[in-house]
VOKENU-497437 format. One record per atom (N, C-alpha, C): residue number from 0; x, y, z; residue in three letters. Coordinates in pm, 1 decimal. Example, Ala and Ser with C-alpha at 12.3 -4.5 7.8 and 13.67 -1.06 7.14 Angstrom:
% residues 2
0 | 1319.0 | -569.0 | 780.0 | ala .
0 | 1230.0 | -450.0 | 780.0 | ala .
0 | 1320.0 | -330.0 | 780.0 | ala .
1 | 1285.0 | -225.0 | 708.0 | ser .
1 | 1367.0 | -106.0 | 714.0 | ser .
1 | 1290.0 | 3.0 | 787.0 | ser .
END
This chain:
% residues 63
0 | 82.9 | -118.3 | 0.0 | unk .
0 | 0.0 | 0.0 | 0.0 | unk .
0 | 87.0 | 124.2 | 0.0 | unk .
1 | 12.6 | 233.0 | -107.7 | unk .
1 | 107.2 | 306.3 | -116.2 | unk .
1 | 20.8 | 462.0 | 19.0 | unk .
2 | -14.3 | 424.7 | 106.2 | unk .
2 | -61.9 | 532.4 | 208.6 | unk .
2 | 49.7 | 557.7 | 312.6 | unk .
3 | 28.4 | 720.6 | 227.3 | unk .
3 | 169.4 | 766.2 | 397.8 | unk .
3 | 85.0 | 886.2 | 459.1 | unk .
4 | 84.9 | 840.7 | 581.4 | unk .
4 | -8.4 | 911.5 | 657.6 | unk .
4 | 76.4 | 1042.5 | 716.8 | unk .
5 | 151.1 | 1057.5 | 696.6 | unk .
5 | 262.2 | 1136.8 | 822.0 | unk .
5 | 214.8 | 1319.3 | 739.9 | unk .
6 | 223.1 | 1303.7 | 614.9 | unk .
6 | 198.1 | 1456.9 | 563.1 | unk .
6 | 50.1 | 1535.2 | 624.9 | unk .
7 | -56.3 | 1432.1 | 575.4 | unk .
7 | -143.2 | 1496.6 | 665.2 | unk .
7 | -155.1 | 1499.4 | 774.3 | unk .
8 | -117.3 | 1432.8 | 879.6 | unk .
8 | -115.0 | 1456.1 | 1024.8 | unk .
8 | -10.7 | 1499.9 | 1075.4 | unk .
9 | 95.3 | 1554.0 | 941.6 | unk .
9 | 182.3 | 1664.9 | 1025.6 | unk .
9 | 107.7 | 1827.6 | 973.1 | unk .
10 | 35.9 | 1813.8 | 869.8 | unk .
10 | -10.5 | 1952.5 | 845.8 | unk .
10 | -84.7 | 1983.4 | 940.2 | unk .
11 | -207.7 | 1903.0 | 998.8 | unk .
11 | -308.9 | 1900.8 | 1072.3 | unk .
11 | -200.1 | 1902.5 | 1229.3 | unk .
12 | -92.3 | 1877.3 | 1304.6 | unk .
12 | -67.8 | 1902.9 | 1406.8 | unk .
12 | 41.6 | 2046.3 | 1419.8 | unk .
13 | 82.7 | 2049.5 | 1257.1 | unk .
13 | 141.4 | 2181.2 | 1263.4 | unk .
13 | 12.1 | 2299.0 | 1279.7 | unk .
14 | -87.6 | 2338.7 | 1177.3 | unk .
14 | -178.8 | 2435.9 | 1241.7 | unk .
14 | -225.1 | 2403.0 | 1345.6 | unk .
15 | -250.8 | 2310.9 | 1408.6 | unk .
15 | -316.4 | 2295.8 | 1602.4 | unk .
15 | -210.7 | 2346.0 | 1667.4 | unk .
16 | -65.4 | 2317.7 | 1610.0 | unk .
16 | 17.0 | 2377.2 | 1703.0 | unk .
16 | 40.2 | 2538.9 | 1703.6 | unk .
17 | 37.1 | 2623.4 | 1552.6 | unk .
17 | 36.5 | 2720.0 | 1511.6 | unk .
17 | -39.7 | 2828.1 | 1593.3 | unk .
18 | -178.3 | 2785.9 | 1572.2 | unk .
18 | -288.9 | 2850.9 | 1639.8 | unk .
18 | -296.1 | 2839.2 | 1796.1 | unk .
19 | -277.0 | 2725.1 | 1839.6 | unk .
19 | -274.1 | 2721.9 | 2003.6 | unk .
19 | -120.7 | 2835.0 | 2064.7 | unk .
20 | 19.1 | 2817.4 | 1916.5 | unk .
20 | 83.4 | 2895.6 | 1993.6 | unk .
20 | 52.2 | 3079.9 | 1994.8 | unk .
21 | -54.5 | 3083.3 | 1836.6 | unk .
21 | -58.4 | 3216.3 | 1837.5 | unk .
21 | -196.6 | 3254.0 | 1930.5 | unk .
22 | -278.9 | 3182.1 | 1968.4 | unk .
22 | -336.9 | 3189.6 | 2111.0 | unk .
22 | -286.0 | 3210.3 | 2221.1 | unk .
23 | -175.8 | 3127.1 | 2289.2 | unk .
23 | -115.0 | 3163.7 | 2377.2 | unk .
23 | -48.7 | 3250.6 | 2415.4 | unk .
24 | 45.2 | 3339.6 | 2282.6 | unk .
24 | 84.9 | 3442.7 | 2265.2 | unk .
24 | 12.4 | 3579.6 | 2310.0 | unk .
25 | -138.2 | 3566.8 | 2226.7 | unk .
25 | -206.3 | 3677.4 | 2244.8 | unk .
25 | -249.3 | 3693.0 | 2385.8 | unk .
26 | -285.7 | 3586.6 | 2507.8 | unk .
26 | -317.4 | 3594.5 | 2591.7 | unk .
26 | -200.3 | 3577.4 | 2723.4 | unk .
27 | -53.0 | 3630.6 | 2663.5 | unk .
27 | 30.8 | 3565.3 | 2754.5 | unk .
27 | 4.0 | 3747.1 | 2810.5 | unk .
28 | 55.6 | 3700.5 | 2992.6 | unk .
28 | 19.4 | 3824.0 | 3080.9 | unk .
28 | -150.7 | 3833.5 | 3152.3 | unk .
29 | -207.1 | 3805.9 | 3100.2 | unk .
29 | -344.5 | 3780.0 | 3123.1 | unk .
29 | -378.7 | 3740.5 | 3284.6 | unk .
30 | -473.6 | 3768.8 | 3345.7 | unk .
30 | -458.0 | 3731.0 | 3496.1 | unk .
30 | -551.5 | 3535.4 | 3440.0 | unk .
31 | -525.0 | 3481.6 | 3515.5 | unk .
31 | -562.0 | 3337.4 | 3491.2 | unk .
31 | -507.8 | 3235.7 | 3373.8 | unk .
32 | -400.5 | 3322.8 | 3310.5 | unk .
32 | -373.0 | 3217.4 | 3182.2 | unk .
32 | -274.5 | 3123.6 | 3233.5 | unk .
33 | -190.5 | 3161.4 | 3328.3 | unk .
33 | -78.1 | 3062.2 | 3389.1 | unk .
33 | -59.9 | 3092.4 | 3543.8 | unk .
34 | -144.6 | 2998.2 | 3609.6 | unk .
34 | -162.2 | 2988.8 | 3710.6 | unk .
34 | -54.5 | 2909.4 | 3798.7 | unk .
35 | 16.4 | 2853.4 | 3717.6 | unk .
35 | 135.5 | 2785.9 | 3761.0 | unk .
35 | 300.2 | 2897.3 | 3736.0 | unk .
36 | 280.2 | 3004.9 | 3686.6 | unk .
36 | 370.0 | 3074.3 | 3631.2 | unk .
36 | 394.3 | 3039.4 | 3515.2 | unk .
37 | 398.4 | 2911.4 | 3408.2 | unk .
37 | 413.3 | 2852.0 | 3309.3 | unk .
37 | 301.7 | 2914.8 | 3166.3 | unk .
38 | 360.5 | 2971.8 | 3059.9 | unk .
38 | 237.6 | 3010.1 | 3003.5 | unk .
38 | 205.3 | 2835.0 | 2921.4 | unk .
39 | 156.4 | 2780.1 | 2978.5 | unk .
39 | 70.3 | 2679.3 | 2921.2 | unk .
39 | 57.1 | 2661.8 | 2748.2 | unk .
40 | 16.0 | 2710.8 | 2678.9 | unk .
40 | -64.1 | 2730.6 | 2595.1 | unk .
40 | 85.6 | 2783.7 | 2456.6 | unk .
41 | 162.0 | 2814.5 | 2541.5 | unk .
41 | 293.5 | 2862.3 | 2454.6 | unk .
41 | 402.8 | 2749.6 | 2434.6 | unk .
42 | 383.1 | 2672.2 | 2583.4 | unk .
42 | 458.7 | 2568.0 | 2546.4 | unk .
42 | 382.3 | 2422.3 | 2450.9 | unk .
43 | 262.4 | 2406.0 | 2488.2 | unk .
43 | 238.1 | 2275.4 | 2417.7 | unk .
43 | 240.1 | 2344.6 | 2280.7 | unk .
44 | 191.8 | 2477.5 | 2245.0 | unk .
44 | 179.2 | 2495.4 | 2107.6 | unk .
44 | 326.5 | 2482.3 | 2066.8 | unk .
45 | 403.8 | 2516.0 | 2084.5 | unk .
45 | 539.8 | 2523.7 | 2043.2 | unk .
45 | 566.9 | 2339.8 | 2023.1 | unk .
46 | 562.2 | 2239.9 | 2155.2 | unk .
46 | 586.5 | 2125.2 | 2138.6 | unk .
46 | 494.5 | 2035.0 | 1988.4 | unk .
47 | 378.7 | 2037.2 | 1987.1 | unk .
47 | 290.1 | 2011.9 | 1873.6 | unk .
47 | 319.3 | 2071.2 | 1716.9 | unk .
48 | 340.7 | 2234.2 | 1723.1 | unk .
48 | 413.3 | 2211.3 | 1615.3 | unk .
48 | 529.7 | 2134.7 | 1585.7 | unk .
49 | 609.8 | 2153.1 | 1671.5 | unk .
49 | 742.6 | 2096.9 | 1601.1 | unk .
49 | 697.3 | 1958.1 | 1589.8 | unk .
50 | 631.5 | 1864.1 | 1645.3 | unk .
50 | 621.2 | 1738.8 | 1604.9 | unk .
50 | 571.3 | 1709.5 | 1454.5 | unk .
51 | 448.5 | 1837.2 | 1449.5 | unk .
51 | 425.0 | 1861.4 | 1305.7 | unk .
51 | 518.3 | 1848.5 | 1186.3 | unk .
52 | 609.4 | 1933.1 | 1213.4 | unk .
52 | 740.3 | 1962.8 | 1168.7 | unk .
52 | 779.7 | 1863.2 | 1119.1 | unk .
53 | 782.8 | 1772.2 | 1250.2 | unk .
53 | 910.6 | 1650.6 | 1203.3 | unk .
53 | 821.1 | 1539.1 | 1170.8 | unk .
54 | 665.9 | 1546.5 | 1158.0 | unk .
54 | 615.4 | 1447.7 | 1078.2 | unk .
54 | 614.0 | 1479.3 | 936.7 | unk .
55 | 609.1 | 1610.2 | 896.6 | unk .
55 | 606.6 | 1672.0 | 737.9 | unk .
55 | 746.0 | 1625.7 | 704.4 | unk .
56 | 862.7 | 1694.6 | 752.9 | unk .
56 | 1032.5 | 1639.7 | 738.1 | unk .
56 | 1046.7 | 1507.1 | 690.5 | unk .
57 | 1000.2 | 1433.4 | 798.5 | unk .
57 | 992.6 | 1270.0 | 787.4 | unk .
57 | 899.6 | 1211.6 | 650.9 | unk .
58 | 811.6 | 1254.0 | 595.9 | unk .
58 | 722.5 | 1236.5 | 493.7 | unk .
58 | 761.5 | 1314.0 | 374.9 | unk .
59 | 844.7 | 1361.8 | 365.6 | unk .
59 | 923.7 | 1466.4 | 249.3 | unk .
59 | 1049.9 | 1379.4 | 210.6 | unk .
60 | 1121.3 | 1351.5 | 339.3 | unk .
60 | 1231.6 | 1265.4 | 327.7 | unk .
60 | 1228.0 | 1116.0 | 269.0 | unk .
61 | 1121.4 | 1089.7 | 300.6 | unk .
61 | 1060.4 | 897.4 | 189.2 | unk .
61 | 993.4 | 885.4 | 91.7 | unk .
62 | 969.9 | 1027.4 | 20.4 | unk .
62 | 964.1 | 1052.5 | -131.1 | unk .
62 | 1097.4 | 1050.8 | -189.5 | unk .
END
């Protein structure tokens, strides 16, 4: 079978990551956004894209 799944579910976790980081961005400083001191929302977006990243990389690279 010729199905490689990795391009679309790196496009699809790169914008979730995109948008959650440019969410987090807009609301970093905010009273309640990081209740731990941690802006939340900056780090998973940042972690999710890049996985994005390296599922698109990885699916570019086995063409």
């Amino acid at each position: 079978m010729g199905l490689d799944v990795r391009m679309p579910m790196g496009l699809m976790f790169s914008v979730l990551g995109a948008l959650l980081l440019v969410y987090g961005g807009l609301t970093l400083g905010r009273p309640g956004t990081a209740p731990t001191g941690v802006p939340i929302n900056l780090v998973w977006g940042l972690f999710i894209l890049l996985f994005g990243l390296v599922l698109i990389f990885l699916a570019r690279r086995a063409r």
